[in-house]
DOZAFI-772147 format. One record per residue: residue in three letters; x, y, z of N, C-alpha, C in turn. Coordinates in steps of 0.02 Angstrom, whole numbers, plus 50000, padded with zeros to 5 digits. Layout:
REM DOZAFI-772147
ALAXYZXYZXYZ;...
//
This chain:
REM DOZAFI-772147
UNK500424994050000500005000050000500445006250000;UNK500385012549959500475014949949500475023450011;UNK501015026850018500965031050072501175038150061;UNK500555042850096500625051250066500715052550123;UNK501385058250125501575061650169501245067550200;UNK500905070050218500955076350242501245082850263;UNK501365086550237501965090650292501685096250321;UNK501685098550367501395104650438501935110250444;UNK502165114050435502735119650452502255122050512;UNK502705121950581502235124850638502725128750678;UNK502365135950695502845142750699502125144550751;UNK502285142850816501865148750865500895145850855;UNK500855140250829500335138850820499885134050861;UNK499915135150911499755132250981498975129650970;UNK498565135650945497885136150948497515132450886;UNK497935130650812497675126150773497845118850774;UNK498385116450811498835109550816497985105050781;UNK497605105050846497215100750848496575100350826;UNK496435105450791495955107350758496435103050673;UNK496765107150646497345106050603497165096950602;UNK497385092550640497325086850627496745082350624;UNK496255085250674495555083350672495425082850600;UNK495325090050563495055091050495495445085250455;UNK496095086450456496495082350384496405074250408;UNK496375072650468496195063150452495415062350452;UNK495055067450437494355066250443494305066550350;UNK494705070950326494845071650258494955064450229;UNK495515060850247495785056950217495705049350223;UNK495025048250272494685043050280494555039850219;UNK494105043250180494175037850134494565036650099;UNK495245037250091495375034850061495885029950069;UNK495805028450150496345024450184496275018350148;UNK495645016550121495875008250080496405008150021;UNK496455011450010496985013349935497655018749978;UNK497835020350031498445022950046498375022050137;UNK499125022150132499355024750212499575031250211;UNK499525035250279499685043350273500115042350330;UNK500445046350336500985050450402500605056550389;UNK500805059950445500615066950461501275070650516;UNK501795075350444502305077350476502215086250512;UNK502595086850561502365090150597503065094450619;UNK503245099150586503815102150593503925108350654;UNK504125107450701504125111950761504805117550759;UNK504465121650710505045130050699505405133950761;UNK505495130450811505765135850870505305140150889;UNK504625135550895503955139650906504125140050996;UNK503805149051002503955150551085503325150151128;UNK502855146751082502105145251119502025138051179;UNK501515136851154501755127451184501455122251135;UNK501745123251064501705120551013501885113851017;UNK502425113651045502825109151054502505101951101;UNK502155104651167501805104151184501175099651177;UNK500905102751126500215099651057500535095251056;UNK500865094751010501245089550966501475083750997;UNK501605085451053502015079051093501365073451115;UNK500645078651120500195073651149499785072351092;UNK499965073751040499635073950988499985067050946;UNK500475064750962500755060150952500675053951008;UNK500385053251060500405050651097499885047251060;UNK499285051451037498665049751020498555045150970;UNK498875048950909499175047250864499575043650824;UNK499835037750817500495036450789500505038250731;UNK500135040650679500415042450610500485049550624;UNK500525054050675500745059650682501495059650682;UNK501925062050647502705065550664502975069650676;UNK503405069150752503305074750758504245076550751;UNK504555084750730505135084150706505265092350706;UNK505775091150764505785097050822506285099250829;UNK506365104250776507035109550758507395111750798;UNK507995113250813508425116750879508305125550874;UNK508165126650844507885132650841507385136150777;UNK507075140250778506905143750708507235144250677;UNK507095142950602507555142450552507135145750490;UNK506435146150489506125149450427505815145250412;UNK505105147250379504615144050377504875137250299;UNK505355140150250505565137650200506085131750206;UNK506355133850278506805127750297506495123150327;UNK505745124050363505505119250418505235115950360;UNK505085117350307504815112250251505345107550218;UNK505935110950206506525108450202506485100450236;UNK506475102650297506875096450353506175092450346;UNK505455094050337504915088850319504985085650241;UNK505225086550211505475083650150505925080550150;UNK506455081750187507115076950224506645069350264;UNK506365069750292506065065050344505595061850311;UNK505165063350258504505059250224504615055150201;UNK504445050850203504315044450190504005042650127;UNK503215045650095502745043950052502945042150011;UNK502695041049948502625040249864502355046349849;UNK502055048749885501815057349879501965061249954;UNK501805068849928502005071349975501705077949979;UNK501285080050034500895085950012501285090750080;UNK501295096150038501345099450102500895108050093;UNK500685107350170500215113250179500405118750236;UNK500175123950227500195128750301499785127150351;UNK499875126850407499635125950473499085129150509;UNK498775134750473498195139550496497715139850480;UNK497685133850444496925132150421496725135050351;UNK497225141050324497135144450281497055141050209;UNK497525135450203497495130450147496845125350191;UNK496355125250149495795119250149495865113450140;UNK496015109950188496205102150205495795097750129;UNK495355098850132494735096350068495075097550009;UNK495775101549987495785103149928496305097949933;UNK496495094149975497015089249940496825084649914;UNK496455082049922496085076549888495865078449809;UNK496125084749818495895087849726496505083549694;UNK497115086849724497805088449721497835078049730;UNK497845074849749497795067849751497505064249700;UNK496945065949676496735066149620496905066949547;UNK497305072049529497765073749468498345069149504;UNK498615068249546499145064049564499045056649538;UNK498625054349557498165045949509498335047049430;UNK498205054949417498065055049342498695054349321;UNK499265054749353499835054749316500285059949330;UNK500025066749354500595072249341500945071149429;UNK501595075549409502165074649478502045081449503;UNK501865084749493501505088649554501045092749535;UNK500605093349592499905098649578499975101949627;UNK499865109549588499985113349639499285118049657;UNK499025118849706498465122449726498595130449725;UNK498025134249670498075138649648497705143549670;UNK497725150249698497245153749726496605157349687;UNK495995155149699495625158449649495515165649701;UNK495535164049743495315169449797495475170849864;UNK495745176249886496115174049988495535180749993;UNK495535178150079495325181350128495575185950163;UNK496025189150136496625194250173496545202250165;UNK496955205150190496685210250193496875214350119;UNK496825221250109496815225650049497715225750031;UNK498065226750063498595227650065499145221250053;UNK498835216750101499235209050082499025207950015;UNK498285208549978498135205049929498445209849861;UNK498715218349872498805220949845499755218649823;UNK499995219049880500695216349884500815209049850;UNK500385206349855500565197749855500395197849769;UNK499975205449745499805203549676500245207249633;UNK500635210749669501275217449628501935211449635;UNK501725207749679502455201749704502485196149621;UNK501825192949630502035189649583502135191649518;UNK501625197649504501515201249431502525201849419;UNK503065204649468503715206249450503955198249452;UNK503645194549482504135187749483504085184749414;UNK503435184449391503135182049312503835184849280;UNK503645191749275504025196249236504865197349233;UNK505205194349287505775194249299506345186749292;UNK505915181549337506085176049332506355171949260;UNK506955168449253506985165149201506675157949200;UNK506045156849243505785149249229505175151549215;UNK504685147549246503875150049235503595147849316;UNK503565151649341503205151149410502485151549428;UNK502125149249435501475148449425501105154549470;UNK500625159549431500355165749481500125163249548;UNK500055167049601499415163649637499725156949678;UNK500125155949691500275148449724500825149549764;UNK500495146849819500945145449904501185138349869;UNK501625137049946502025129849964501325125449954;UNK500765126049975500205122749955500135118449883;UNK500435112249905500545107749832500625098249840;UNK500505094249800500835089549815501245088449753;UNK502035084449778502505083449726502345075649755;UNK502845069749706502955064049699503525062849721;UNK503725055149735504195054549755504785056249733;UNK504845055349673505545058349627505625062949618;UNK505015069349635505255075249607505495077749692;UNK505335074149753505695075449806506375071549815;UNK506615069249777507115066249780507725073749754;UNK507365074149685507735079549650507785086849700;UNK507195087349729507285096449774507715095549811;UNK508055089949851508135086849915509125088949871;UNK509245085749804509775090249777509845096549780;UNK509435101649787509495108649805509745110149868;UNK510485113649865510555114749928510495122449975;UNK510425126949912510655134649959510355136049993;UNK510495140350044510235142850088509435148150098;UNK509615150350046509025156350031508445152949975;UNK508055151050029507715144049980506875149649967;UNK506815147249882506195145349876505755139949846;UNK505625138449875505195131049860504925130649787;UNK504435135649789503835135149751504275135749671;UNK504895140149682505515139849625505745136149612;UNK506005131049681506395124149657505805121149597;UNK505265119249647504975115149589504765117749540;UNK504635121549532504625123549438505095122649410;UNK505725124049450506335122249392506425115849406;UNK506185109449443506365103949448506045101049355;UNK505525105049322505045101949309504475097549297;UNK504715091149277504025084249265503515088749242;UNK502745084749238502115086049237501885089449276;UNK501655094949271501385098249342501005101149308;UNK500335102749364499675105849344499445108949404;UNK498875112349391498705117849451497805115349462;UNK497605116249539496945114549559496765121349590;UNK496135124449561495885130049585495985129249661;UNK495765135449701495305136649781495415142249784;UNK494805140549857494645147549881495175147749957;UNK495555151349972495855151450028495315155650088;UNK495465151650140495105153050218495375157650256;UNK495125161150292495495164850337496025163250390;UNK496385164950430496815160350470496235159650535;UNK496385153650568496145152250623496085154250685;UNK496665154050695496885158250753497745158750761;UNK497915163650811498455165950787498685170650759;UNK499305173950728499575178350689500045176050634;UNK499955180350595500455177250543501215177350549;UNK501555173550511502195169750526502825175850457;UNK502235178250430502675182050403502245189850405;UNK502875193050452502605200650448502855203750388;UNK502955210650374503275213550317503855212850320;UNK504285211850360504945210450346505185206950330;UNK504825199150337505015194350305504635192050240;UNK504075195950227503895196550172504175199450118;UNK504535204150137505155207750096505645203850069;UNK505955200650126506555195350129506305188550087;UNK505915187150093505325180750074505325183949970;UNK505195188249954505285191949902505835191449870;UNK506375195149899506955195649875507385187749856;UNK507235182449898507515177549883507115175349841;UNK506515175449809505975171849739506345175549689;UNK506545186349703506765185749625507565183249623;UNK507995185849675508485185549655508755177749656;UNK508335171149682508625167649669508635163649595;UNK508015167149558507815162749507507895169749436;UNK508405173649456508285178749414509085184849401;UNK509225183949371509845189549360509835198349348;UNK509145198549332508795205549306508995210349338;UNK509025211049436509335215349444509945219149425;UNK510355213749433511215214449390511205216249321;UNK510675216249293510645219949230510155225749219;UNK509785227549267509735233549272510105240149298;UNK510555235049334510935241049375511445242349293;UNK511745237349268512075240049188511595246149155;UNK510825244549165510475248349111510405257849152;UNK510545256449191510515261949227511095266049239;UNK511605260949231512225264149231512215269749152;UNK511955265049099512085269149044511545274649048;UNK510995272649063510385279949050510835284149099;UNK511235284849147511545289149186511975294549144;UNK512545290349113513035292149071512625295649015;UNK512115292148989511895295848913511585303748954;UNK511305302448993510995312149043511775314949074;UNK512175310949065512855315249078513115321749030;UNK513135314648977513555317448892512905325148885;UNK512115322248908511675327848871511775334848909;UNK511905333748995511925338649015512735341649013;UNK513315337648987513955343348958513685346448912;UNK513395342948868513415348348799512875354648806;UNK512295353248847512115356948858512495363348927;UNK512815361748954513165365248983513665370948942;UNK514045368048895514515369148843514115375048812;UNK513575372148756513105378448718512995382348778;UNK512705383348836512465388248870513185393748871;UNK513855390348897514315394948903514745396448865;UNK514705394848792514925396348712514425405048687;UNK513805399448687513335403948647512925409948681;UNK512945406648748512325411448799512685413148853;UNK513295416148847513635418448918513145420448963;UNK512935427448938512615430548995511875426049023;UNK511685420849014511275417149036511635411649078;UNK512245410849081512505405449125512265408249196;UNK512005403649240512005404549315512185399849356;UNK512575402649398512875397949453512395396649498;UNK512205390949485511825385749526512075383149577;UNK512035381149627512295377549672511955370949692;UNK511215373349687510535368549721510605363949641;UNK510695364049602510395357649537511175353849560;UNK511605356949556512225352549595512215349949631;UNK511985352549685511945347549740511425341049723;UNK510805343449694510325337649681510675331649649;UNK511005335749606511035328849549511855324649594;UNK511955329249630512515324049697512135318349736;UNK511835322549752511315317449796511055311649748;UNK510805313549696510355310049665510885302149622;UNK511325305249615511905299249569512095296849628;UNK512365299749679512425295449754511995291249771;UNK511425292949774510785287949786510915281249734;UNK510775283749685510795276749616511425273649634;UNK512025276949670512615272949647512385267749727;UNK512195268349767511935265949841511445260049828;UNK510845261849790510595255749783510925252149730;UNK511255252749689511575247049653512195244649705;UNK512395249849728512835244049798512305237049818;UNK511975240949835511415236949883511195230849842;UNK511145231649787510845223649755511445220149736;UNK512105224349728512695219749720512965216049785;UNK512775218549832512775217849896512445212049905;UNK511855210249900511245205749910511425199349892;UNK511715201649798512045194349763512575190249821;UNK513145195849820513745191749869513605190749922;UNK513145192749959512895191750010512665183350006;UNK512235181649970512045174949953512615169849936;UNK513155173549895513735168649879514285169749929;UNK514315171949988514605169750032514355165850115;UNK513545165050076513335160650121513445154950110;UNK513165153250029513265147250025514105145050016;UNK514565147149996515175147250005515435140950097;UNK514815146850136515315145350209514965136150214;UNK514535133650158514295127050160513925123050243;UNK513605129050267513545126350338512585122850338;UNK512565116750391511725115250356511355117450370;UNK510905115250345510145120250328510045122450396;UNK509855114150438509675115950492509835110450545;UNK509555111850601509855106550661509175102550698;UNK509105097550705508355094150740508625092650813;UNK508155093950845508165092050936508185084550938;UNK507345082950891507265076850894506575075150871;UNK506415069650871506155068850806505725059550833;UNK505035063150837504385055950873504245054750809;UNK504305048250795503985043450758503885036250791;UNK503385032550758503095028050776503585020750747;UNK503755016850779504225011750764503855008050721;UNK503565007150699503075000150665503295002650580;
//
């Protein structure tokens, strides 16, 4: 018999543990005659009593796993180390807040029978507020537009892959991980299952703006060179408003003496202003080496406390 993994990333989520598991083995009843499930359960250096859940939640449980990080490491790594540990022929993994609809895996299980190596659950619609849904839609619109693969609009870690195409991510090693990138560039068959996303349950979210930023910056710059060639394209539009403003400098004090004026303030601006441009192109050259002397120092992803599973 055949066995689908589950995976849980759990960050401070005290208040869904058990709600969270109620729903998904009430989900996957029927289809226990045709599969066995685990249910992995990744504990992020949560400061609640997550940990807590989980421990009696396994007691209860034996297809619960539970796999209990030495500290926070990011919501991208705690999926990491549940992809390290799974077991299945499939392998779904979801967010922990109820926000992904337990019911839609069985969509996503479904195209999995049919053949393709991963389906990925696609947002027809979230529940969030004006600003997340405004951000999250300017995020992907530049990722489409920037990226050299094809990243699918609209789609969280909310997906199931197959066994081989977790074999292949599990080859990915850097540090500044995005998932939803690996596997597109892993490729195989992959297809997308509508939904409607839920509100969170309870709790707060695991990514404020700062790591939504950070969470950003590693989708374009890991799957994308564009910055580094904008900062070239900018270098030249700089230079070409250089050459325009000598020559125009030149005619003014050839042809129009008595109209030359000593400015001080457009000087200073345009100091400031080429200072600025020359600062953020530090800053994204910065970003790159920044990444290549992480992965350079080759240190791992991450570290486990320890790790309940059921002997059988």
């Amino acid at each position: 018999m055949r066995l689908i993994s589950y995976i849980f990333p759990i960050y401070n989520e005290a208040d869904n543990i058990a709600l969270l598991h109620k729903t998904v083995t009430e989900v996957v009843k029927p289809l226990k005659k045709k599969y066995e499930f685990e249910f992995i359960y990744i504990n992020d250096g949560s400061k609640d009593d997550s940990l807590k859940e989980l421990e009696k939640l396994h007691k209860k449980d034996s297809s619960a796993v539970i796999v209990d990080l030495a500290r926070n490491f990011g919501h991208q790594i705690a999926v990491t180390a549940g992809l390290d540990v799974a077991k299945g022929d499939a392998v779904i993994i979801m967010d922990s807040d109820m926000q992904d609809p337990p019911k839609v895996s069985l969509e996503l299980i479904e195209r999995w029978e049919e053949g393709y190596d991963v389906v990925y659950a696609q947002r027809r619609s979230r529940k969030d507020t004006v600003f997340k849904r405004a951000t999250a839609n300017l995020f992907y619109r530049t990722l489409h537009s920037l990226a050299e693969i094809d990243i699918p609009r609209n789609t969280g870690d909310f997906r199931l892959i197959d066994r081989k195409v977790v074999e292949e991510v599990r080859r990915y090693t850097e540090h500044n991980r995005f998932l939803r990138g690996m596997i597109s560039n892993v490729g195989f068959r992959q297809t997308g299952v509508l939904f409607d996303r839920d509100e969170r349950h309870a709790g707060e979210t695991g990514y404020p703006l700062r790591k939504m930023l950070k969470f950003a910056a590693d989708g374009i710059m890991s799957f994308s060179s564009a910055p580094l060639r904008l900062i070239s394209r900018l270098g030249y539009i700089m230079s070409f408003l250089s050459v325009i403003f000598i020559v125009y400098t030149l005619s003014v004090r050839l042809f129009y003496p008595t109209h030359a004026v000593e400015g001080w303030a457009f000087i200073v601006i345009s100091i400031f202003l080429v200072g600025g441009i020359q600062l953020i192109m530090l800053g994204v050259l910065g970003s790159y080496i920044g990444r290549i002397y992480t992965e350079t120092q080759n240190r791992p992803l991450y570290s486990i406390r320890n790790i309940l599973r059921s002997k059988k």
